[in-house]
KEBAZA-960433 format. One record per residue (C-alpha): residue in three letters; z, x, y. Coordinates in Angstrom, 2 decimals. Layout:
REM residues N
REC   loke        pz        px        py
REC    ALA         Z         X         Y
...
***
This chain:
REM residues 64
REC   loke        pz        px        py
REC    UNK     86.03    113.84     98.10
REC    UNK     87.31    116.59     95.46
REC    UNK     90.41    116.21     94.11
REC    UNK     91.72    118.98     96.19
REC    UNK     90.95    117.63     99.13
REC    UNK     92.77    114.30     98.00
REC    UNK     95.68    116.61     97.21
REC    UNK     95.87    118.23    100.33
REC    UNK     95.50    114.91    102.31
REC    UNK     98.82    113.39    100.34
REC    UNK    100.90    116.71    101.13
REC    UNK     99.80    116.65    104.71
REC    UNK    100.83    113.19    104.88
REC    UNK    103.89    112.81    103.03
REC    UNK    104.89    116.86    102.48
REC    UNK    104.62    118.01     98.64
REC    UNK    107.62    116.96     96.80
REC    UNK    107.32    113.18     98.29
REC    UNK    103.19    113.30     98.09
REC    UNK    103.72    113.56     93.84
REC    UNK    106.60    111.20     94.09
REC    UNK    104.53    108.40     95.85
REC    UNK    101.54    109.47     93.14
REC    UNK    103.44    108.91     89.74
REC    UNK    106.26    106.45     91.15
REC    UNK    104.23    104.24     93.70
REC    UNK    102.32    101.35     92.18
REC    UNK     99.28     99.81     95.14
REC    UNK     97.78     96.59     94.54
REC    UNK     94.65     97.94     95.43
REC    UNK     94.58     99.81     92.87
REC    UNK     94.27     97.07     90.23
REC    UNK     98.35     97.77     89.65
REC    UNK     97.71    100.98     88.95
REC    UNK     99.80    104.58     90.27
REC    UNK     97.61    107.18     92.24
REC    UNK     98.24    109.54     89.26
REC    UNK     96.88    106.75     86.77
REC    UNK     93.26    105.37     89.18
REC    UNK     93.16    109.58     89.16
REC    UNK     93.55    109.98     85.35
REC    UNK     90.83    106.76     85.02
REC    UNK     88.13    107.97     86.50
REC    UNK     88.30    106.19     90.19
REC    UNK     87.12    107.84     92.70
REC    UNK     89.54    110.63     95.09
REC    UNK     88.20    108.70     98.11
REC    UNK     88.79    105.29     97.52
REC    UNK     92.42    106.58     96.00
REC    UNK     92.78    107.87     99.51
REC    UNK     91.79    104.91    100.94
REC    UNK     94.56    102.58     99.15
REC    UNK     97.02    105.21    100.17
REC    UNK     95.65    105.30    103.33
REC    UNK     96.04    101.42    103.79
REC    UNK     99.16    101.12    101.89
REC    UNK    101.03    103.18    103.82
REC    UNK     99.53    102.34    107.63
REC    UNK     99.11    106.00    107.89
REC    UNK     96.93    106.76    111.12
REC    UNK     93.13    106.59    111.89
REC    UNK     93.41    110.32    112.54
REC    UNK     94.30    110.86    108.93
REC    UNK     91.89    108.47    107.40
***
């Protein structure tokens, strides 16, 4: 998954302003502790970001 793909996912999801909020403010277990923004800026992979955020948020199979 490209990173704008991943973007585009979160603002479909959550709408813009709250997609960046849950990205730099949100911290996910799954993601070792880490923020979206941080997994992002360390190299993990867009899907499995997506995936966390996915899970973490019990968004629906149709989004997944």
């Amino acid at each position: 998954m490209r990173l704008t793909e991943f973007w585009q996912r979160m603002d479909n999801a959550f709408g813009r302003g709250y997609s960046r909020s849950i990205a730099t403010d949100q911290v996910l277990s799954t993601l070792g502790g880490r923020t979206v923004e941080q997994a992002l800026a360390q190299g993990e992979d867009a899907k499995a970001v997506w995936r966390a955020v996915h899970a973490a948020f019990e968004l629906p199979a149709t989004q997944r």
